[in-house]
N, C-alpha and C positions, 0 to 999 in steps of 0.2 A: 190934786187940784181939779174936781170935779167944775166943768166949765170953763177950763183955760187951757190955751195953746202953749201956756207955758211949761215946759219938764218939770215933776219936780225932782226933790233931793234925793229921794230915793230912788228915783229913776234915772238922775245924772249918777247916781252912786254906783247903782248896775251897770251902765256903759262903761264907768272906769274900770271897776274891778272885772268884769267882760275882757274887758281890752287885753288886761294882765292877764289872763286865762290863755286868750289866746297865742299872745306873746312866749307864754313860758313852754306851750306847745309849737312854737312856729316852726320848727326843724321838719315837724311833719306833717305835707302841704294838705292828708286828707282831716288829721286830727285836727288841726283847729278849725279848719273851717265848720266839721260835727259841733265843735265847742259852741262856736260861735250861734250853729242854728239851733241848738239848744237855748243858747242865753236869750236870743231872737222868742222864743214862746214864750220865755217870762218876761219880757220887757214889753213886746206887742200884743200879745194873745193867744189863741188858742189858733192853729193854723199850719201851713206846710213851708219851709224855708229851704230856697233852693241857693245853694253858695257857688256861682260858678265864674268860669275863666273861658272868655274868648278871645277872636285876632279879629280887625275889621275886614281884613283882608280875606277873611277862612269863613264863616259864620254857620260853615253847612254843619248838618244831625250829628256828625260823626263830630265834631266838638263839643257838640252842647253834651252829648250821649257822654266822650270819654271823659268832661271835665267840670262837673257837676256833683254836688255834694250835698242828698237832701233828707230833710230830717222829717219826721212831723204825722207821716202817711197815717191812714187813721188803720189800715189793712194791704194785704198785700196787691187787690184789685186796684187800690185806688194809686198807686205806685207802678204798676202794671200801665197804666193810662197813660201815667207821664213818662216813660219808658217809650213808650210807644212811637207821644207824641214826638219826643228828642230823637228818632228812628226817622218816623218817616213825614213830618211836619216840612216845612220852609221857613225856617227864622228872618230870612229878609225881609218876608210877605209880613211881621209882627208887627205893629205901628209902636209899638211900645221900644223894642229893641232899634229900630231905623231912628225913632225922635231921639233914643238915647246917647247913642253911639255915631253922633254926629262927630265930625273932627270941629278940637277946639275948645272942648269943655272936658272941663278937667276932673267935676263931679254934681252928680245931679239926681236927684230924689224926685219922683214921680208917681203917678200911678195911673194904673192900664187905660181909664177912663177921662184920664186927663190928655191923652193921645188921640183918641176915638171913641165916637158915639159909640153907646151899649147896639145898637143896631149892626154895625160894620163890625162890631167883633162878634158877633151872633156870625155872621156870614164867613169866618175863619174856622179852620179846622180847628187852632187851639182851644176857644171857646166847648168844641165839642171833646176835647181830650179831658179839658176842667171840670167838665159837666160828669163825665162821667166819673171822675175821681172825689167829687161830691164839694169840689170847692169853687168858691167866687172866683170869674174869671177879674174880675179888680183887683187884679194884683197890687201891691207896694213895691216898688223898684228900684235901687239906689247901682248907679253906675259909676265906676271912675277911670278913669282913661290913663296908662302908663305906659314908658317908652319900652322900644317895641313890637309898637303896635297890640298891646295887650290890655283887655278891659275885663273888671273886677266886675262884677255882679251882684247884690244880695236882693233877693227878689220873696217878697211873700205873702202866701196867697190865703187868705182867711176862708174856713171852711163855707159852704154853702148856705144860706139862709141866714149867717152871721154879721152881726153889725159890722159896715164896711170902716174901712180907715179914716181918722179925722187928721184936722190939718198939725197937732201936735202927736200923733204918730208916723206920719211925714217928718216931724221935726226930729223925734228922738232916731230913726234912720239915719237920716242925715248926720246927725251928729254921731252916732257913732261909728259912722261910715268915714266921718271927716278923719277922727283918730285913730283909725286903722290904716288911713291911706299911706302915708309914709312910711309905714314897716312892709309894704305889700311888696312881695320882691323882693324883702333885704330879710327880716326878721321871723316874716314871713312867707315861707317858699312857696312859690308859681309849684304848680301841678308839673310832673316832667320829673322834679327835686326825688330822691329815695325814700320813700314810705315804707312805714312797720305793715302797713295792709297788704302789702304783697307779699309779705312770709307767708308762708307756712304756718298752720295752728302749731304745729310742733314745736318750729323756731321762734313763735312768740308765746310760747312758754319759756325756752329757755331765756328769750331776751328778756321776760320778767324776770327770771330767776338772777339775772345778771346785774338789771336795776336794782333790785333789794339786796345786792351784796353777797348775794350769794357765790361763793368760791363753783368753781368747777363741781370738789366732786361733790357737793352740797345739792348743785342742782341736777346733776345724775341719778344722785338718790330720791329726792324729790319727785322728779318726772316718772323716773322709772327707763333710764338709760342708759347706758354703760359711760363711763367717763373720757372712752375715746370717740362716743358719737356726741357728746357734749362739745366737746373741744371741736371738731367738725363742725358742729353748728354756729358754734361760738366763732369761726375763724369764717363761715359763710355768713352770717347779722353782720361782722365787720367792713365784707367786700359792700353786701348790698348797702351799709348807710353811709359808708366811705369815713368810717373811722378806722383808727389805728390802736387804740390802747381803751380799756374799760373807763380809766379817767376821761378819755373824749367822748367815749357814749354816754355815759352818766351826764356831764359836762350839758351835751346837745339834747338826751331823751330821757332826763331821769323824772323829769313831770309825766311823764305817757307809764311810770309802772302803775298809780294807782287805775289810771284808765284801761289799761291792758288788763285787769283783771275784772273787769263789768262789762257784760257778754252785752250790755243794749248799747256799745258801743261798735259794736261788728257788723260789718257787712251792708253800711248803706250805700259804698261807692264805688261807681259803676268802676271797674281795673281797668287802665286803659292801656289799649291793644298798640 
């Protein structure tokens, strides 16, 4: 609907089945969020999505650094920036984050220039961390606030010199920020929850091997392992996702085997310490 703030069908259609993506991955707090900033470049644009989780109480680098989930980088320099930024920045001093994370509002879609003059943000360091990673610091921002004291994030920032956000991609934000909020937490686990990212390449091989049915000594042969460091493995995937029987990992992760086997889903999330 070229000229209207209104979504349309095929773009209300992406948020649901979005939704459902993520959902079917919720067990693992870094997978969906990847999901999610994935589905964010086809629903918004062409640009960098940042998924993250703060406290209002906490809000310094070593949050934003350990619980931040970002897709999109156009190379490793410009990922390097925001790295940086989340290092050694001051998130308070953000007029974006301060307007958002006010107590009291329970969800809210914004963006960075609806906070402050392009001027005043010229004069913040994040500005110069944007700059250098070759995107609009006009971010699009949707926050939502849960008990806790815990707030959701999806923030994203369209590449440099690119057409900025209109008021119906504010609106599709929103909206699919609305239908995420009540799994956030339950459905979907807070960062902290057990992730397949923190294996081993080794042990997510075998926990693919386990999702597709494969018996023990199937995936022995398979990898190239003996059947007793299979079983080792297999009994260490259990402790770290806190299941008990292959029926409850399937049960919880059996959406993550096709995903565990497409290598552009490794390694964008920072492990936190």
């Amino acid at each position: 609907m070229a000229g209207s703030n209104r979504p349309s069908i095929n773009e209300l259609r992406h948020i649901y089945l979005l939704v459902g993506e993520c959902l079917e991955l919720g067990a693992d707090p870094v997978f969906w969020r990847e999901r999610l900033g994935i589905g964010l470049q086809g629903l918004i644009g062409d640009g960098v999505a940042l998924i993250a989780e703060l406290s209002p109480d906490r809000l310094g680098n070593d949050q934003l650094a350990n619980h931040t989930v970002d897709v999109g980088w156009e190379d490793g320099a410009s990922q390097a920036s925001f790295e940086a930024y989340s290092r050694e920045d001051i998130p308070e001093e953000n007029p974006l984050l301060k307007h958002a994370m006010l107590p009291g509002r329970d969800l809210i879609t914004l963006t960075a220039s609806s906070t402050a003059s392009e001027q005043r943000w010229r004069e913040l360091n994040v500005f110069n961390y944007m700059d250098q990673a070759r995107l609009d610091y006009d971010c699009l921002a949707s926050v939502s606030q849960h008990p806790g004291n815990i707030s959701n994030l999806l923030v994203y920032h369209p590449r440099r010199g690119a057409r900025r956000f209109s008021p119906r991609h504010r609106r599709l934000l929103w909206l699919l920020h609305r239908e995420l909020y009540g799994h956030l937490g339950g459905r979907l686990k807070h960062f902290g929850e057990p992730t397949t990212t923190d294996l081993s390449p080794r042990a997510r091989d075998i926990l693919l091997g386990l999702l597709e049915g494969n018996s023990v000594k199937q995936i022995a042969k398979r990898f190239g392992v003996s059947a007793h460091t299979a079983t080792d493995y297999t009994k260490q995937i259990y402790r770290h996702l806190g299941v008990n029987s292959r029926g409850e990992l399937i049960a919880k992760y059996g959406r993550l085997a096709e995903l565990l086997s497409q290598q552009g889903w490794r390694g964008s999330h920072k492990a936190e310490s």
